[in-house]
BADO-289249 format. One record per residue (C-alpha): residue in three letters; residue number from 1; x, y, z; chain. Coordinates in nm, 3 decimals, decimal comma. Layout:
N
r type=ALA	seq=NUM	x=X	y=Y	z=Z	mol=A
...
# end
This chain:
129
r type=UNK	seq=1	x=-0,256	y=-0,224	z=-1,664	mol=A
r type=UNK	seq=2	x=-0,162	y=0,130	z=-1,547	mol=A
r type=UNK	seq=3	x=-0,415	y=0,306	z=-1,281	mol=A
r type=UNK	seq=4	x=-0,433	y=0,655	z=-1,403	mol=A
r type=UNK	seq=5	x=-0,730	y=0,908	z=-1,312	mol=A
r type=UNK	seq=6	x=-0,771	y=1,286	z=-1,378	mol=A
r type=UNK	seq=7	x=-0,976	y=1,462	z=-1,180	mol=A
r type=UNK	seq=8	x=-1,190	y=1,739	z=-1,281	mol=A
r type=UNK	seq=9	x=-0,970	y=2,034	z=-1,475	mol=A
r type=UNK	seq=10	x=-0,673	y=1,864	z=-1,240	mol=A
r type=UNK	seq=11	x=-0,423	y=1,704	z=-1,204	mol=A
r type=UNK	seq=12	x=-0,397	y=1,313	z=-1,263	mol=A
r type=UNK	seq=13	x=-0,368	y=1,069	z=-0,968	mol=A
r type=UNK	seq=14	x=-0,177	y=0,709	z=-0,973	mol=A
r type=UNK	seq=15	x=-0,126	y=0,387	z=-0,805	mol=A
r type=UNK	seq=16	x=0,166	y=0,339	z=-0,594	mol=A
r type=UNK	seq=17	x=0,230	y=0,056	z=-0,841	mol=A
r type=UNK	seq=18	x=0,218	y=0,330	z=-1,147	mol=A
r type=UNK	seq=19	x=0,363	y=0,581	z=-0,929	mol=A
r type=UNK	seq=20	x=0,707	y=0,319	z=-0,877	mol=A
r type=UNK	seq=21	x=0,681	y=0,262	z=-1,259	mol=A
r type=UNK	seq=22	x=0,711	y=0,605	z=-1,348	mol=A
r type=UNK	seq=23	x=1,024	y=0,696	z=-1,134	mol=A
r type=UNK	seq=24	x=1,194	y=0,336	z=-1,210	mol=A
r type=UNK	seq=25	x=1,131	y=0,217	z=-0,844	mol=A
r type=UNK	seq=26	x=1,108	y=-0,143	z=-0,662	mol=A
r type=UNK	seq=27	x=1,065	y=-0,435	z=-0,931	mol=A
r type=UNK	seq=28	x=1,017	y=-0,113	z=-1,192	mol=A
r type=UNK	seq=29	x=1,382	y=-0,051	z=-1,128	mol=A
r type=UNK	seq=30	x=1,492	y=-0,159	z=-1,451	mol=A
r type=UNK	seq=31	x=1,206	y=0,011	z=-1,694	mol=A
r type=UNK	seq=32	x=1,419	y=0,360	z=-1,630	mol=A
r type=UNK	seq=33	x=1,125	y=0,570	z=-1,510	mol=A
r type=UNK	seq=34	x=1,188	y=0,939	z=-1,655	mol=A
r type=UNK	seq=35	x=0,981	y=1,091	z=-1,377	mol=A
r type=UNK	seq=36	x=1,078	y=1,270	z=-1,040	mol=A
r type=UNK	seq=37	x=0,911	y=1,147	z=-0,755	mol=A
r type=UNK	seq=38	x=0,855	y=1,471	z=-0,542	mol=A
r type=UNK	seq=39	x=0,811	y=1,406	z=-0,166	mol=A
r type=UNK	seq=40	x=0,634	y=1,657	z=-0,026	mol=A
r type=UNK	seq=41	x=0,609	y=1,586	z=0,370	mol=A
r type=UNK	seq=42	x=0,752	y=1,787	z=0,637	mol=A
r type=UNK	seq=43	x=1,139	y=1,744	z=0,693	mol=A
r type=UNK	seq=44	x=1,062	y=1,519	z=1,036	mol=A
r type=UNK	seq=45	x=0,907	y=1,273	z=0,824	mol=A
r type=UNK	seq=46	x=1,132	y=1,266	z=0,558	mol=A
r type=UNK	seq=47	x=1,402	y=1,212	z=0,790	mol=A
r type=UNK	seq=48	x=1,223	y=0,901	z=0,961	mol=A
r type=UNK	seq=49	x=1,174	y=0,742	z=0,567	mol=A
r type=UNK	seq=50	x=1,142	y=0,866	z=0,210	mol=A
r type=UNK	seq=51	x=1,191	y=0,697	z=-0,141	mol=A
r type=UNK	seq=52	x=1,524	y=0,609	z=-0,273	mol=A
r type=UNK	seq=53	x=1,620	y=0,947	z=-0,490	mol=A
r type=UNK	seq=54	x=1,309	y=1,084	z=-0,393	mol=A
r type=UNK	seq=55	x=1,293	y=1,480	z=-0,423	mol=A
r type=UNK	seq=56	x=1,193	y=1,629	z=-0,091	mol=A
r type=UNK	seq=57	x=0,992	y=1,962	z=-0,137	mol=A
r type=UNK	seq=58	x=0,780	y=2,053	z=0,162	mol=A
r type=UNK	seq=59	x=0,396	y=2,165	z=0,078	mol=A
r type=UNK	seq=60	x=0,421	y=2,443	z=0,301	mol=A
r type=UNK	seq=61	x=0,708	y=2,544	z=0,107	mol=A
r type=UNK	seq=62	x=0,587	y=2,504	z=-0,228	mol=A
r type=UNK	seq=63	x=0,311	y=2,693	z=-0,148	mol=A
r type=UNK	seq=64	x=0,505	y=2,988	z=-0,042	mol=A
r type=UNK	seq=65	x=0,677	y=3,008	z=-0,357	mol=A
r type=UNK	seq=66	x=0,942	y=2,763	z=-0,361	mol=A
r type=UNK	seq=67	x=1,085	y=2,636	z=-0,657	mol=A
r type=UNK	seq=68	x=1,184	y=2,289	z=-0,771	mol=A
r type=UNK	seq=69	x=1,519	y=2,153	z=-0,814	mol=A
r type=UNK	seq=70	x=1,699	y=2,233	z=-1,115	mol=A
r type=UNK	seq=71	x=1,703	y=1,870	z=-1,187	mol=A
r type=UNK	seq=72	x=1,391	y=1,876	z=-1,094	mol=A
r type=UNK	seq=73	x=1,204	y=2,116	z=-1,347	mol=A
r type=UNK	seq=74	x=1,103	y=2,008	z=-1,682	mol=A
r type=UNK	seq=75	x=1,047	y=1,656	z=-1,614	mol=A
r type=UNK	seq=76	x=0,724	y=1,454	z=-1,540	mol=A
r type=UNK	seq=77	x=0,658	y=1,531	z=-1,125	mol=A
r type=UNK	seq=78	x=0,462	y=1,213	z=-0,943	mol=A
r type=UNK	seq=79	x=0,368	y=1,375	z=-0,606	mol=A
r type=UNK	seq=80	x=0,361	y=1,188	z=-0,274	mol=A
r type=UNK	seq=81	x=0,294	y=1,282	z=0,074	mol=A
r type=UNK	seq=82	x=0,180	y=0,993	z=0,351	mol=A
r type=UNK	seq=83	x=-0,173	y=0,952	z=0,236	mol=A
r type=UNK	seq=84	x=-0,230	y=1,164	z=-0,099	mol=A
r type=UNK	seq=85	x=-0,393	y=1,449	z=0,072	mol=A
r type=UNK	seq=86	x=-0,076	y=1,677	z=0,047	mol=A
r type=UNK	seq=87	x=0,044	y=1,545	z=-0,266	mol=A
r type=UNK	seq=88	x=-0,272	y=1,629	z=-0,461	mol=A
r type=UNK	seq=89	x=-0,287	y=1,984	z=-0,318	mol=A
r type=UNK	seq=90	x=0,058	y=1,958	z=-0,463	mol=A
r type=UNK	seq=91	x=0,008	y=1,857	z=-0,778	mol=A
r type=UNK	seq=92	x=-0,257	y=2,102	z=-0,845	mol=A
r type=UNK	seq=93	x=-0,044	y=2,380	z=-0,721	mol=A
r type=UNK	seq=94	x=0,187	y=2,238	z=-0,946	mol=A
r type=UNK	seq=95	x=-0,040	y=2,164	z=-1,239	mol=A
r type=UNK	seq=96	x=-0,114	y=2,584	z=-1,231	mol=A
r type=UNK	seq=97	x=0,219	y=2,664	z=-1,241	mol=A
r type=UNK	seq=98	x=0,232	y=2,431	z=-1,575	mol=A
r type=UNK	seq=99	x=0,442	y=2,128	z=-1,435	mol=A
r type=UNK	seq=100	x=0,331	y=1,761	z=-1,530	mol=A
r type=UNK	seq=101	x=0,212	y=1,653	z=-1,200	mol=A
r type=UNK	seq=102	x=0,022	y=1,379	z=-1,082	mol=A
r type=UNK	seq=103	x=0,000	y=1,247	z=-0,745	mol=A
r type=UNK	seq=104	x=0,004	y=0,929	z=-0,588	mol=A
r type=UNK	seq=105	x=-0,339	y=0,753	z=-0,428	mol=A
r type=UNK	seq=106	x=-0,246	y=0,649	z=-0,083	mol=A
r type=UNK	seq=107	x=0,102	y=0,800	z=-0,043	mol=A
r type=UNK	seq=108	x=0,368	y=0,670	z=0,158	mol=A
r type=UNK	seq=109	x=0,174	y=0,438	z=0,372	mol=A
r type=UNK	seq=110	x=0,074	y=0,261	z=0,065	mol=A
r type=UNK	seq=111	x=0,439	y=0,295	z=-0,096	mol=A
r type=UNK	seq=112	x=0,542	y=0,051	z=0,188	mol=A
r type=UNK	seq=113	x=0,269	y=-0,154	z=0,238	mol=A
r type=UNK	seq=114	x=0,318	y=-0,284	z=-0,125	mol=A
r type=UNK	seq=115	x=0,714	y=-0,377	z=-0,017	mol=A
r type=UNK	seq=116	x=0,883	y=-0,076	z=-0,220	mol=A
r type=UNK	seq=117	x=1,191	y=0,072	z=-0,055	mol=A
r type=UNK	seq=118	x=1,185	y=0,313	z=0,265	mol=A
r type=UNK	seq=119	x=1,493	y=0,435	z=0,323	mol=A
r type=UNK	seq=120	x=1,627	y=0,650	z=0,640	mol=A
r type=UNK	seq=121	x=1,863	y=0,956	z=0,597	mol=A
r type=UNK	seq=122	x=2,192	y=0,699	z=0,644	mol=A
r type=UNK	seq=123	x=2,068	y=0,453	z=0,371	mol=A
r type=UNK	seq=124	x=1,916	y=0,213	z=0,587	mol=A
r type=UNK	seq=125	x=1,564	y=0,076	z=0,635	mol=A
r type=UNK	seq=126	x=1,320	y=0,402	z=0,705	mol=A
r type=UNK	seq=127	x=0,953	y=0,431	z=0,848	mol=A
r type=UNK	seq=128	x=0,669	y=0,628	z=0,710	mol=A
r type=UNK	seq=129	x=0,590	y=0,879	z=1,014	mol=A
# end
C-alpha cells in the first residue's frame, strides 16, 4: 500500500518507502521508478551523503529562480531535504511553477533509517548531515 497525502491546494507528500518506489531506489530498484528524486539541501550536506542519482537543487536556489536540470524537467519531481521541511517548501514552489512535485515525509534521516542507500561524493557509504 502506497502512503500518499495532498495537502490543502498543495502539493502531495510520500513515504520514504513510496518516495524509493517512485525513483526505482533500494529493494524498488528493479520496478524502474520514472521519477527524479530532487535533493534539495545545501551543497555541505550533499557532499557528506545524498541518494544514488539523486538531483541536487539547493532551496535557496530554487527559490531565487533556478531552474531544473534538463533531464530534470518534465518528469514526476519527489522532493527531499533532511526532515521534509525544505522539501515541501520545495514542492510547493515547484507545484506553482506547474511541476509534479511531491515531497518526502521525514527526508533524509528517514531515507537511511529505513536501510536505503547514502552515498558520499566518491561512491562510498555517505551520512545524512
Amino acid at each position: 500500500m502506497s502512503i500518499f497525502r495532498r495537502e490543502r491546494g498543495g502539493a502531495g507528500r510520500v513515504s520514504v518507502q513510496e518516495a524509493a518506489l517512485r525513483t526505482g531506489h533500494g529493494d524498488a530498484a528493479g520496478s524502474g521508478g520514472d521519477a527524479v528524486l530532487l535533493d534539495v539541501r545545501e551543497p555541505y550536506e550533499w557532499q557528506a551523503g545524498h541518494a544514488p542519482r539523486a538531483v541536487h537543487l539547493p532551496l535557496s536556489a530554487l527559490a531565487a529562480g533556478a531552474g531544473l536540470p534538463a533531464h530534470a524537467q518534465a518528469r514526476p519531481l519527489v522532493v527531499i531535504c533532511r526532515s521534509g521541511n525544505r522539501s515541501r517548501q520545495a514542492a510547493e514552489l515547484l507545484a506553482t511553477r506547474g511541476a509534479e512535485a511531491v515531497d518526502v515525509i521525514g527526508g533524509m534521516r528517514d531515507w537511511a533509517e529505513a536501510g536505503l542507500p547514502v552515498l558520499d561524493p566518491q561512491g562510498g557509504i555517505g551520512i545524512v548531515a
